[in-house]
Each structure stands twice: as structure tokens, then as C-alpha cells.
Backbone bond lengths (Angstrom), bond angles and torsions (degrees), N, CA, C in turn:
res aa  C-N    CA-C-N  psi(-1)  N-CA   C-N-CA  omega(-1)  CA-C   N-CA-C  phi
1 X - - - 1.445 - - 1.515 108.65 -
2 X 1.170 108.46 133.03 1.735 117.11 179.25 1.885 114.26 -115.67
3 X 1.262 96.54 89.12 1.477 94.92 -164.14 1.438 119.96 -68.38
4 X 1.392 133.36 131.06 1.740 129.54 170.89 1.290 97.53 -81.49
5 X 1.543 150.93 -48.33 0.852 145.62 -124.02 1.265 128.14 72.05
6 X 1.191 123.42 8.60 1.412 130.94 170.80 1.573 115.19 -121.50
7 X 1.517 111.07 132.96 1.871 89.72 -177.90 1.097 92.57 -87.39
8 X 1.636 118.03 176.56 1.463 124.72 -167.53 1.709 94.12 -146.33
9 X 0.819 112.81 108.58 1.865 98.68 171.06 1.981 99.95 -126.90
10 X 1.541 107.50 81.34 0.762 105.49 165.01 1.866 100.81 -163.34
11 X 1.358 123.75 -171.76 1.279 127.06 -169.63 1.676 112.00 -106.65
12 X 1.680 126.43 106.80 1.483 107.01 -179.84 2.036 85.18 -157.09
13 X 1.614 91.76 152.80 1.303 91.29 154.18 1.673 144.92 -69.72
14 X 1.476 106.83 151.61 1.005 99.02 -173.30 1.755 108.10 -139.14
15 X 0.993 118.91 132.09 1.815 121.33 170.08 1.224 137.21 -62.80
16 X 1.546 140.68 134.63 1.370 115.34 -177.89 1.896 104.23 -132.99
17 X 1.039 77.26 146.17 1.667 88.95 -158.95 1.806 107.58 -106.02
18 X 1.094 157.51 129.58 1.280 133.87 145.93 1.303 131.09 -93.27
19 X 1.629 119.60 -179.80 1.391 94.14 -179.66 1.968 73.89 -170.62
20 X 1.587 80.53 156.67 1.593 95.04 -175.51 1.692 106.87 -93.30
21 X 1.691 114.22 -167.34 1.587 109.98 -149.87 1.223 103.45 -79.81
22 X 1.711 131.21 -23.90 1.344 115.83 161.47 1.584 118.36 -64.86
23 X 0.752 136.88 -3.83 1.764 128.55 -174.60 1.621 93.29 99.07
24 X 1.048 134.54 -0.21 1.552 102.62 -165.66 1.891 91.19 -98.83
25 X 1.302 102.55 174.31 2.123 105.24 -155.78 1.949 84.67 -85.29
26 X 1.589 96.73 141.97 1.393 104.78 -167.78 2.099 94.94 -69.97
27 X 1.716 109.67 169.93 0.772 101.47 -176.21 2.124 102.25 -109.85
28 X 1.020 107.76 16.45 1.497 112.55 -175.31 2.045 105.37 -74.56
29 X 1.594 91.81 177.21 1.260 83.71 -160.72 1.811 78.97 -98.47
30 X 1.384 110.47 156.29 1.682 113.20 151.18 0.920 140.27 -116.11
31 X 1.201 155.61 -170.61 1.623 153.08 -142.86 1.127 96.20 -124.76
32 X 1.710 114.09 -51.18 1.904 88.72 -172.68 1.755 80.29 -155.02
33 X 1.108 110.32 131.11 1.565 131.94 161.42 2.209 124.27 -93.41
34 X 1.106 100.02 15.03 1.548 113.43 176.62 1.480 111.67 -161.22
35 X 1.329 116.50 135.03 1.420 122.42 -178.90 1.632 105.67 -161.60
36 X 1.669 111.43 143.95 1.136 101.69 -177.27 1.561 105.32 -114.44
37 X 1.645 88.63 156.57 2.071 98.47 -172.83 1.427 85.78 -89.62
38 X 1.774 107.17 138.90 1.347 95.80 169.09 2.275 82.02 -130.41
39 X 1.954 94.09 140.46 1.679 109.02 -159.34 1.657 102.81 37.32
40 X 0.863 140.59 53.31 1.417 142.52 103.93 1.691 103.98 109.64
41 X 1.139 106.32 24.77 1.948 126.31 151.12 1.261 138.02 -156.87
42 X 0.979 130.91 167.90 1.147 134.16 173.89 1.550 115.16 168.99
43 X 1.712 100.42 138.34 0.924 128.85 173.10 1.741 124.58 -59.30
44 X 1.225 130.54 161.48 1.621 135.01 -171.85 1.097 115.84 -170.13
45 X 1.259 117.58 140.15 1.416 108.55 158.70 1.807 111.59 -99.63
46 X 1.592 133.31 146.77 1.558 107.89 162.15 1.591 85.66 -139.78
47 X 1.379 81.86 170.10 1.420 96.24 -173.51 1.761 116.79 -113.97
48 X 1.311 117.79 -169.68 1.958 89.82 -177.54 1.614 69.67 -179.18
49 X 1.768 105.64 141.09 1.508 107.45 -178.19 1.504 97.67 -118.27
50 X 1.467 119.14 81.90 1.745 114.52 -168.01 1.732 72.29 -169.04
51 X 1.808 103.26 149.94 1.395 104.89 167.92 1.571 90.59 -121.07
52 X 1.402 134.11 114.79 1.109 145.54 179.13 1.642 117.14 175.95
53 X 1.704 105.39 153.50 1.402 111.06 167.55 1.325 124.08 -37.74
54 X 1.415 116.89 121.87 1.236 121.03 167.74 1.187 134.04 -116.76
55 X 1.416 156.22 171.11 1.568 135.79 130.90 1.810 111.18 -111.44
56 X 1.043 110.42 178.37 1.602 107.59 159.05 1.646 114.64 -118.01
57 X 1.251 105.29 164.22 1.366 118.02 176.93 1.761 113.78 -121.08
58 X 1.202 104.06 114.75 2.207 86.97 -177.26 1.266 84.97 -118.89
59 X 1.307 93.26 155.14 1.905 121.73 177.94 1.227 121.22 -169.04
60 X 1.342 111.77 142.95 1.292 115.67 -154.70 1.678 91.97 -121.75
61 X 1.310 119.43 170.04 1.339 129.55 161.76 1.560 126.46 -57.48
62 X 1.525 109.62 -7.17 1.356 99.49 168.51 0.985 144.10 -101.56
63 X 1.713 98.46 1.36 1.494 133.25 -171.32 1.750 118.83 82.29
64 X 1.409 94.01 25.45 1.354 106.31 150.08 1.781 115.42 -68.79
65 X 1.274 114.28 131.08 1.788 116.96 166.08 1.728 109.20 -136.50
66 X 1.124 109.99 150.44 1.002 106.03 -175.39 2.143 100.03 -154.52
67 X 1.126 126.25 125.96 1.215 142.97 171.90 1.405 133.70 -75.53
68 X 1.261 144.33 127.06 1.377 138.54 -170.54 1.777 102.74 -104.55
69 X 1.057 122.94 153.16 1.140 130.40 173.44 1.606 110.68 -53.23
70 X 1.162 124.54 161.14 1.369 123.93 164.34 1.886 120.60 -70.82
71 X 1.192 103.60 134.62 1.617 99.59 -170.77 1.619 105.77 -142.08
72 X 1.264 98.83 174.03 1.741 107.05 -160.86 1.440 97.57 -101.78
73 X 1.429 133.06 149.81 0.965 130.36 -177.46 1.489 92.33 -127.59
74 X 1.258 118.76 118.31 1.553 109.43 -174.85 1.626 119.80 -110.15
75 X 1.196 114.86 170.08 1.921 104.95 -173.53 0.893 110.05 -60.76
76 X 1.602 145.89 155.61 1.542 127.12 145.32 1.567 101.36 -113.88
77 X 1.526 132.81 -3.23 1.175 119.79 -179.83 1.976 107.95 90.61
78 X 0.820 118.91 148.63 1.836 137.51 -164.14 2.081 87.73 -58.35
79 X 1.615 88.03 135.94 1.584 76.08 156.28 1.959 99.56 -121.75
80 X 1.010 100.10 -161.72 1.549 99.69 -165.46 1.645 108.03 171.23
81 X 1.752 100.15 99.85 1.593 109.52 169.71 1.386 104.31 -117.89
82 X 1.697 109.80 140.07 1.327 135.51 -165.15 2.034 92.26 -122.60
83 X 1.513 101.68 102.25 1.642 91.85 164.23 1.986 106.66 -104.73
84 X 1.612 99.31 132.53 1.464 94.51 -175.91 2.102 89.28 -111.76
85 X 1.364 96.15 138.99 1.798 100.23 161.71 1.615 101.60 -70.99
86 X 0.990 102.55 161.43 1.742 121.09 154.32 1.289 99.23 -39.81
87 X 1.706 110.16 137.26 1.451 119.01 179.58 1.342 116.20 97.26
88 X 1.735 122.41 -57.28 1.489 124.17 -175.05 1.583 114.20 -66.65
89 X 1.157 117.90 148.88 1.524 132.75 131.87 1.194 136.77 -63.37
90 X 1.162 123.56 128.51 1.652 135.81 -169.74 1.838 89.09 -77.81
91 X 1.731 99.17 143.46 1.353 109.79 179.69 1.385 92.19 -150.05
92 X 1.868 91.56 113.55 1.506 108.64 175.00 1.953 123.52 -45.31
């Protein structure tokens, strides 16, 4: 939970920003930078290709902000899916 201090029970977009342990905005790539609250949560998954301290930042257009704790982003190692049709060879 990333609290603004304001409850919200209604449906609007909102932005998400990261940023590494000095405050300055992380330089990794992310999965999704906009998502909308619909009655005033919602769940996500995102993704971030950097293994390092992070926090998030969400903000909305009304000047709602709200901060996530600092968290570990840890390695998981390359993933890698190969779809072949009928007929092809897989090429490493």
C-alpha cells in the first residue's frame, strides 16, 4: 500500500515513476508507467530490468502523491522464449 493521505473511492489515472536510493529517477526500463485506480485500488504487477534499491512515486493529475517504501530489486538471471510454427528450427 502506498498511502497519499487522501482516500479516493473513485476511478482515475494515475503515473508511476521510480527512482533509486539517492532520490534521483532510476535509470531501468519498466513495464508500465500509467494505471488506473478503479474505487480507490488496485492491484499490478510491473516489472523493472535493473537489480537495485528502489522506491516508487504515484501521482495523479490532481496533485495527489503518494511514496512506496524503499525495496530490493534482486537478479533473477536472462529469461528467453523461442516460439517456432510447424516446420522451423529453434536457433539458439
Amino acid at each position: 500500500m502506498i498511502p497519499c493521505g487522501t482516500v479516493i473511492d473513485d476511478g482515475r489515472l494515475f503515473n508511476i515513476e521510480i527512482y533509486d536510493e539517492t532520490g534521483v529517477q532510476a535509470v531501468g526500463a519498466v513495464g508500465t508507467i500509467l494505471q488506473r485506480l478503479e474505487h480507490g485500488s488496485l492491484d499490478f504487477e510491473q516489472s523493472y530490468t535493473r537489480a537495485e534499491n528502489i522506491y516508487l512515486r504515484i501521482w495523479d493529475d490532481t496533485g495527489l502523491v503518494g511514496y512506496s517504501p524503499l525495496f530490493s530489486v534482486e537478479p533473477d538471471g536472462y529469461k528467453r522464449l523461442q516460439i517456432l510454427a510447424p516446420g522451423e528450427t529453434a536457433h539458439p
